[in-house]
C-alpha positions in Angstrom: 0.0 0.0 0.0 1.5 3.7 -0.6 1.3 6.2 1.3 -0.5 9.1 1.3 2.6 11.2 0.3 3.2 8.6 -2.3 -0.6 9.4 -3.7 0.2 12.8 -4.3 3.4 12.7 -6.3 1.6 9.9 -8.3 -1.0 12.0 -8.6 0.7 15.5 -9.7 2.6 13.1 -12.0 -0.7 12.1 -14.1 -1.2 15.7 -14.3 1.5 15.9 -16.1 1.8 13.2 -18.6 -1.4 11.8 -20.6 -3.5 10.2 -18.6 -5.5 8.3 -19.0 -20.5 -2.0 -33.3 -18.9 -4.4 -34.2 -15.8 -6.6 -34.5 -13.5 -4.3 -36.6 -11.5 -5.9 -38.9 -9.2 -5.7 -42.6 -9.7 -8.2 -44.7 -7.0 -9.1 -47.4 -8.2 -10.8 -50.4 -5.6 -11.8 -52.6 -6.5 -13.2 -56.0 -3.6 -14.1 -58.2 -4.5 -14.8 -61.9 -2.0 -15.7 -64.9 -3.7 -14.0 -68.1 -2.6 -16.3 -70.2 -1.1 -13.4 -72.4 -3.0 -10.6 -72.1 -1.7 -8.2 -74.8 -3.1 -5.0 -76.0 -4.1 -4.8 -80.0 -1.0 -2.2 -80.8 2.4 -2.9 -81.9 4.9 -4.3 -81.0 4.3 -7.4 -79.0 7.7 -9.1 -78.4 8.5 -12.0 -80.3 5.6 -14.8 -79.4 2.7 -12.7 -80.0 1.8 -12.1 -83.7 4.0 -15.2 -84.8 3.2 -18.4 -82.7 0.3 -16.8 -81.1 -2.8 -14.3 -82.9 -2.9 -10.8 -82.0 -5.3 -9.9 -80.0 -8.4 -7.8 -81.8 -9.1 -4.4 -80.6 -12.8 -6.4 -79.5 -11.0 -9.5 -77.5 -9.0 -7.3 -75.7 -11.7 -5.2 -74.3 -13.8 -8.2 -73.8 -10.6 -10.1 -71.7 -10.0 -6.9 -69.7 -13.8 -6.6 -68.7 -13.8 -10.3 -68.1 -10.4 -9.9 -65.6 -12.1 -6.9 -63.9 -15.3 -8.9 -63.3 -13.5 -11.6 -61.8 -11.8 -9.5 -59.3 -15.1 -7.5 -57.9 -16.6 -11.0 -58.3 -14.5 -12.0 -55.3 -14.0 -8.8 -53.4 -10.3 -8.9 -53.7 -8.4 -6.0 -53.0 -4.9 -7.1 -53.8 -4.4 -8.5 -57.2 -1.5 -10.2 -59.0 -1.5 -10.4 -62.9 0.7 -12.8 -64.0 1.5 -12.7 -68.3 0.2 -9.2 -68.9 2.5 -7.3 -71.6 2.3 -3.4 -70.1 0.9 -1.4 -67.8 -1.6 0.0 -70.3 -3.3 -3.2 -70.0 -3.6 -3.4 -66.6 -4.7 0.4 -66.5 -7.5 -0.8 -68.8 -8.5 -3.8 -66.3 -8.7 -0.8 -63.8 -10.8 1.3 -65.5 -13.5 -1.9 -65.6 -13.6 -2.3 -62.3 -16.7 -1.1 -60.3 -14.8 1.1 -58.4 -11.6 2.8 -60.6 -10.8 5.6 -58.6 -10.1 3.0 -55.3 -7.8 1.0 -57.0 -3.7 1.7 -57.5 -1.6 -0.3 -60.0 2.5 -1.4 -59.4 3.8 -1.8 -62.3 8.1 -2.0 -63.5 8.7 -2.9 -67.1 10.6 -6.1 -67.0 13.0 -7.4 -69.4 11.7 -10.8 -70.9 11.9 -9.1 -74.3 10.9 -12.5 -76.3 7.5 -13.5 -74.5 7.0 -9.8 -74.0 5.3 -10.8 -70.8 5.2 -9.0 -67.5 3.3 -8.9 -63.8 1.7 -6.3 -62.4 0.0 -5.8 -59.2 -3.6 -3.5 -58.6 -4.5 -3.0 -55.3 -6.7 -0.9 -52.9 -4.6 -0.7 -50.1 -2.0 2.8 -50.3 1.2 2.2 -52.3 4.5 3.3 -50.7 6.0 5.9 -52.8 8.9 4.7 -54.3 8.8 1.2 -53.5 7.6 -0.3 -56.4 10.5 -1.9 -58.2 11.8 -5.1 -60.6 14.9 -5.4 -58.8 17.1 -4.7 -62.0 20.7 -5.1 -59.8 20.0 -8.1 -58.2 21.6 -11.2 -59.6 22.3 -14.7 -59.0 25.1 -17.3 -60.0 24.6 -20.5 -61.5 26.7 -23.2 -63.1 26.2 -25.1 -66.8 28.2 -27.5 -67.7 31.0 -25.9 -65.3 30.6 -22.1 -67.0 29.3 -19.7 -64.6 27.1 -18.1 -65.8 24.3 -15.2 -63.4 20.6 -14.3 -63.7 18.3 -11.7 -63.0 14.6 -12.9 -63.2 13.0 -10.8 -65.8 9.7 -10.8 -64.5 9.4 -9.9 -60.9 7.6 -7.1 -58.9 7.9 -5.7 -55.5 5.9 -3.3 -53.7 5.8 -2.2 -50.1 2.1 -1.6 -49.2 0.4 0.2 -46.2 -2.3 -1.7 -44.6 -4.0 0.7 -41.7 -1.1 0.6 -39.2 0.9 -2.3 -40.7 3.7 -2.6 -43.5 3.1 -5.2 -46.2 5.8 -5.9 -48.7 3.9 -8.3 -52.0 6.2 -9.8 -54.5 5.6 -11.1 -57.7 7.0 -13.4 -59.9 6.7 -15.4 -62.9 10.2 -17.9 -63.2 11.0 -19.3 -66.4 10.0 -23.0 -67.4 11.2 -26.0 -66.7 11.7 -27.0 -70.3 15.3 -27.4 -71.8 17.1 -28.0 -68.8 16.7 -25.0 -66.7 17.1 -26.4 -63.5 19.6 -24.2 -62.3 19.1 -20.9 -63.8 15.4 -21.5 -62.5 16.9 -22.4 -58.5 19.3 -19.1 -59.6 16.1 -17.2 -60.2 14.7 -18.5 -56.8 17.4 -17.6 -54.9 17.4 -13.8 -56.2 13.0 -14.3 -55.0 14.5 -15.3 -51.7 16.8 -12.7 -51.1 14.0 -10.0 -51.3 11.7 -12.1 -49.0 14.9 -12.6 -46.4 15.4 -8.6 -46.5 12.0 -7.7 -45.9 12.0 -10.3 -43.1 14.0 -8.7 -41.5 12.8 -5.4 -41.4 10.0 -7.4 -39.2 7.3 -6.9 -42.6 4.4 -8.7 -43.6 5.2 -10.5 -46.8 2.7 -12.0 -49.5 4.4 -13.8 -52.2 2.4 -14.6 -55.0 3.4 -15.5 -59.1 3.6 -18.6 -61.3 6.6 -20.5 -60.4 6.3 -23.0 -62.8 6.8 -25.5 -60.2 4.8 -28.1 -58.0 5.0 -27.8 -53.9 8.1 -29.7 -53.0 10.0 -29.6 -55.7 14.0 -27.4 -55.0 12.5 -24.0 -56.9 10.0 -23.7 -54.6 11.6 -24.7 -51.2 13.8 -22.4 -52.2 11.4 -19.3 -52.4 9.0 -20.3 -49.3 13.0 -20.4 -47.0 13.4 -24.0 -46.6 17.6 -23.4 -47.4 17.8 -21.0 -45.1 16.9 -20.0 -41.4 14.3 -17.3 -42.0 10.5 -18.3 -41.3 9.4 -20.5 -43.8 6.8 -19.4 -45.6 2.8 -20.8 -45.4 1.8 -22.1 -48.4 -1.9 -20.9 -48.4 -2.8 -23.8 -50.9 -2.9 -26.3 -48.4 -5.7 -25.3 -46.8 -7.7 -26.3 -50.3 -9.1 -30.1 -50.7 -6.4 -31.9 -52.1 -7.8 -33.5 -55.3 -8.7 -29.5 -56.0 -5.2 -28.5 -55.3 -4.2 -27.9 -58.9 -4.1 -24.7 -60.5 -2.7 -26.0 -64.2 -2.8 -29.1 -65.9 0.8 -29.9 -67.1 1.9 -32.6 -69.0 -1.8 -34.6 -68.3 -1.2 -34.1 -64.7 -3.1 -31.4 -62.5 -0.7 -29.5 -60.6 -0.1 -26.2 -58.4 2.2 -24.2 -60.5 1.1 -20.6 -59.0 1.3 -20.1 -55.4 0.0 -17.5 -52.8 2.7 -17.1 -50.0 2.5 -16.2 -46.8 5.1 -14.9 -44.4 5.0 -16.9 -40.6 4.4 -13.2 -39.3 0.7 -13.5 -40.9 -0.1 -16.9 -39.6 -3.1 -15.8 -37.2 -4.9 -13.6 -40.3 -5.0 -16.8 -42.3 -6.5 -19.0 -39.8 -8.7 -16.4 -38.2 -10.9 -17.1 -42.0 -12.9 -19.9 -41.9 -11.3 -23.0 -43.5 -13.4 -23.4 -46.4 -12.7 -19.4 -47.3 -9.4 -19.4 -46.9 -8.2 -20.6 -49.8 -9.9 -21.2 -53.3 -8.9 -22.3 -56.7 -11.6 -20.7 -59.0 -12.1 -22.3 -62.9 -12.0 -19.3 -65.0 -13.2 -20.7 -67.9 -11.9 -19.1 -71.7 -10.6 -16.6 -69.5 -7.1 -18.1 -69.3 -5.7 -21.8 -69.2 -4.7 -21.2 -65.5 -7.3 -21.5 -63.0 -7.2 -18.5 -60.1 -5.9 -18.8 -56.6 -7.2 -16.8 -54.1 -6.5 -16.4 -50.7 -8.1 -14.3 -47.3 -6.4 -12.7 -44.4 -8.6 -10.9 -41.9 -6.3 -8.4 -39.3 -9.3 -8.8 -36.2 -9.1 -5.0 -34.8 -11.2 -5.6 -31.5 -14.1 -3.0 -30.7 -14.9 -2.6 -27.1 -18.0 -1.1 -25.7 -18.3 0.8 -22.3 -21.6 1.8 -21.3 -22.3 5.1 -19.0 -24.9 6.8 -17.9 -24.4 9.4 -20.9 -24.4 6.4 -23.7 -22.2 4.1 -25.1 -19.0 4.4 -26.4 -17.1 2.4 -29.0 -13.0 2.3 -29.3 -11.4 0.0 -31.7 -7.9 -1.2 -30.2 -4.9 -2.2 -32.2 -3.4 -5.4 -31.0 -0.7 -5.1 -34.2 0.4 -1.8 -32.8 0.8 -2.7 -29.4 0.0 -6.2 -28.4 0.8 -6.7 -25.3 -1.0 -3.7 -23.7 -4.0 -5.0 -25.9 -3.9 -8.5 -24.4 -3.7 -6.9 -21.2 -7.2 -4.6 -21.6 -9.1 -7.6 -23.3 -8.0 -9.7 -20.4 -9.0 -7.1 -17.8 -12.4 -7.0 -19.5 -12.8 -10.3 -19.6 -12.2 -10.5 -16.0 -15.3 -7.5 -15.6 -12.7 -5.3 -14.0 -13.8 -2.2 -15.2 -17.3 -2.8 -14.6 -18.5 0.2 -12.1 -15.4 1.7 -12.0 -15.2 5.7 -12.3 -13.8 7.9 -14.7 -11.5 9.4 -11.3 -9.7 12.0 -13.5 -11.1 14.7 -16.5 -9.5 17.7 -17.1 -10.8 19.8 -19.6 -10.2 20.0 -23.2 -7.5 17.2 -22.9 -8.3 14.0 -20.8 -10.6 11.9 -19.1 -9.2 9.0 -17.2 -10.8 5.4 -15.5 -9.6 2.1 -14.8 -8.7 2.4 -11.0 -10.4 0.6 -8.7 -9.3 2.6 -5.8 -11.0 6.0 -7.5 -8.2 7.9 -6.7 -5.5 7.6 -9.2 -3.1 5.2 -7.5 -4.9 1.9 -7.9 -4.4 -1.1 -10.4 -5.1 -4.4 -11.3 -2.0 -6.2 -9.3 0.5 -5.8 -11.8 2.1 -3.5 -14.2 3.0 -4.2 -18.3 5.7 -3.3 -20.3 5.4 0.1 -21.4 5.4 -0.7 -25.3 5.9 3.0 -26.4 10.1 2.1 -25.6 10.0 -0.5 -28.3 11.4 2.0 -31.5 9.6 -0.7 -34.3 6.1 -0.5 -32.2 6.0 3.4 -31.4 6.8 3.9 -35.2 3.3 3.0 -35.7 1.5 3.8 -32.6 -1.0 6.7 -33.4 -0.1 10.2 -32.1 -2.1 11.8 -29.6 -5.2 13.8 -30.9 -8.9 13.9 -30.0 -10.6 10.1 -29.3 -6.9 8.5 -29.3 -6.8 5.9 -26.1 -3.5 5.2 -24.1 -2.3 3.6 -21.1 -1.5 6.1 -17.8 1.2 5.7 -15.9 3.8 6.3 -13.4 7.1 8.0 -13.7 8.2 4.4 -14.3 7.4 3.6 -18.0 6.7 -0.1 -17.1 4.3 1.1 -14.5 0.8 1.0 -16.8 -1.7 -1.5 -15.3 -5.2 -0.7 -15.6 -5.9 2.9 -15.6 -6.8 4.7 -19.4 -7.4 7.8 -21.0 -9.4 9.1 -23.9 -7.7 12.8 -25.4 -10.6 15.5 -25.7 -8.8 17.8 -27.7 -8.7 18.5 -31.5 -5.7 20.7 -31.5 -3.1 18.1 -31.7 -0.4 20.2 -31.2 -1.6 20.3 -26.8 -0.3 16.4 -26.9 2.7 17.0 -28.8 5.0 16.7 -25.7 3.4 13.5 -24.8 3.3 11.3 -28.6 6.1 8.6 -27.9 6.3 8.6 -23.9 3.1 6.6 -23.4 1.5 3.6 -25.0 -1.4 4.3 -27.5 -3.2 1.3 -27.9 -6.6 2.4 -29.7 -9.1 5.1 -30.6 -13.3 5.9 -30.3 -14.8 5.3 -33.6 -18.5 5.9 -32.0 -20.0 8.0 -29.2 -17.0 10.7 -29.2 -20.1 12.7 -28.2 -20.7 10.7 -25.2 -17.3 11.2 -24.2 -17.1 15.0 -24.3 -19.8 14.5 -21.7 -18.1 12.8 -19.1 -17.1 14.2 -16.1 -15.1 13.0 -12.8 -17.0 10.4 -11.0 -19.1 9.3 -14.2 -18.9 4.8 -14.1 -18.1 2.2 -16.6 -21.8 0.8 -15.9 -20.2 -2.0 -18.1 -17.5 -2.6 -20.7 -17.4 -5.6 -23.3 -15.6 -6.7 -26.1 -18.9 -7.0 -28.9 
């Protein structure tokens, strides 16, 4: 128990520092689609198209774009991979089908396979770094024929970092050559240069999607290779897996149905997959004329909890960010769980800045038993922590920054800049997305009638 002098400093030391309908959630769907050459109607074409295969009237390609774009808000997805498309004009014109153009942001780096004249290309809803999107054009590999060494540089790849609310995403996209004419190495070459990107955005602690036609089956060295089965990095999920297994086939090769395009998933996004229900989370779709190649498509959901605490004065919502800070989240859902809050008072409001609960003793020295780790000290976590502004919620504390237990605010003002002292020094964890009104109504001594996770 402190004593009473104790109460006071604590207490002067809250006044400085900030003290303290529905399940909200982001859903990725990721459909990844090889065109089967999808080329434009205008000159040139490469070397394949307009010799071995017909170019393209001005009528099929409108009618294949449309077709593409329908398949896509068919299935909700909101990250795409196009695998075999010959420019970024054609994927632009895929865009401009979609029910929803103006939501929708293409990736797109001209390759180099200058005989197919195919490329990839990624659309997407989710905001595009600026500057990230790339086709690696220094990064090469060394392989052996015959003794010569010779290197390699896929020429169709992709990467692009995305933003995803709070959360960095880095998608990659590849098409490797075949495995005709005895390409075994330069293909494991090509893999390895795949791998390296995968391994760097690793360890920058990002989410990675991996997505492309590999020409391969699951198991084979090319594709052990790319999902990190060489090396000590987190291997990564194949998404496939989770699809009946006499449906597991995306291509028939050689009479035999196989999975030669893959959806990838890094360790670090393990929970989104299986938080879908099983027969969601992954489907192979026929397409039919639409392309030789059925489409793979595969859900995440990133679960963004809403709690509810009810007052006198209303209800109010707050959706909390477990990817931001995760163990101050646990920590909240567990102490709701437990009913803690339930008929506690809001012991603290000052105006145009806080109101603060969470302490059982009313008084502003009180907790749960124990304290948490004050997450805001982790450089990778506050990077993404919201900065203080009105309806943001973060933890109180002490002097101690691993003193946080129980006790919360809300911030009540819109200038910004009051907080501006206080944005990385305590643990933001969530913010109201409903009843903001209710809040600017509450008042010292005001109860948590009752607060739930709906």
């Amino acid at each position: 128990m402190l004593k009473k002098r104790a109460y006071l400093i604590i207490i002067f030391l809250f006044l400085l520092r900030p003290i303290g309908g529905v399940i909200a959630d982001i859903e990725i769907n990721i459909l990844l689609l090889n065109t089967e050459f999808f080329f434009d109607n205008v000159e040139p074409h490469g070397r394949v198209v307009g010799n071995s295969r017909a170019v393209p009237t001005a009528e099929a390609y409108e009618a294949k774009a449309k077709a593409i774009a329908e398949l896509i808000d068919t299935h909700q997805a909101n990250l795409v991979g196009l695998v075999e498309v010959e420019n970024q004009a054609v994927v632009e014109k895929v865009k401009s089908y979609l029910a929803t153009p103006d939501e929708w942001e293409v990736a797109f780096d001209e390759g180099r396979d200058s005989y197919t004249g195919q490329d990839v290309a990624i659309l997407t809803q989710f905001e595009i770094v600026p500057g990230s999107v790339t086709n690696f054009p220094e990064e090469r590999e060394i392989f052996f024929v015959g003794g010569e060494e010779r290197d390699v540089n896929p020429s169709k790849i992709l990467g692009v970092e995305l933003k995803v609310d709070t959360e960095n995403f880095y998608v990659l996209i590849t098409h490797l050559i075949s495995r005709r004419n005895q390409n075994d190495a330069k293909r494991l070459a090509q893999a390895a240069v795949v791998r390296r990107q995968i391994v760097k955005a690793l360890i920058n602690e990002m989410n990675v999607i991996v997505m492309g036609d590999m020409n391969d089956t699951p198991g084979t060295p090319v594709v052990k290779r790319v999902r990190g089965f060489d090396d000590i990095w987190g291997n990564l999920i194949q998404t496939a897996n989770s699809v009946e297994a006499n449906d597991r086939y995306t291509y028939i090769y050689e009479g035999q149905k196989n999975l030669l395009d893959h959806i990838l998933l890094s360790p670090s996004l393990r929970g989104e997959f299986r938080d879908v229900a099983a027969e969601k989370r992954c489907e192979i779709i026929d397409v039919g004329e639409l392309s030789d190649h059925r489409a793979l498509l595969a859900r995440l959901r990133i679960f963004q909890p809403l709690v509810l605490i009810e007052t006198d004065k209303g209800t109010i919502e707050m959706e909390l960010y477990p990817n931001v800070a995760p163990k101050t989240v646990a920590n909240f859902i567990k102490l709701i769980k437990q009913e803690f809050y339930d008929g506690l008072t809001f012991h603290r409001y000052v105006e145009n800045f806080v109101i603060q609960g969470g302490d059982p003793l009313g008084n502003g020295s009180g907790g749960p038993g124990w304290t948490i780790e004050g997450e805001f000290r982790n450089p990778k976590l506050r990077a993404k922590m919201p900065r203080h502004r009105k309806g943001i919620v973060a933890m109180a504390r002490t002097s101690d920054p691993d003193s946080a237990g129980s006790q919360f605010y809300i911030c009540l003002d819109s200038n910004a800049s009051r907080y501006f002292s206080l944005n990385g020094k305590y643990t933001t964890f969530g913010k109201v997305t409903a009843g903001l009104d209710v809040v600017e109504q509450l008042r010292k001594g005001d109860k948590m009638n009752r607060v739930r996770i709906k």
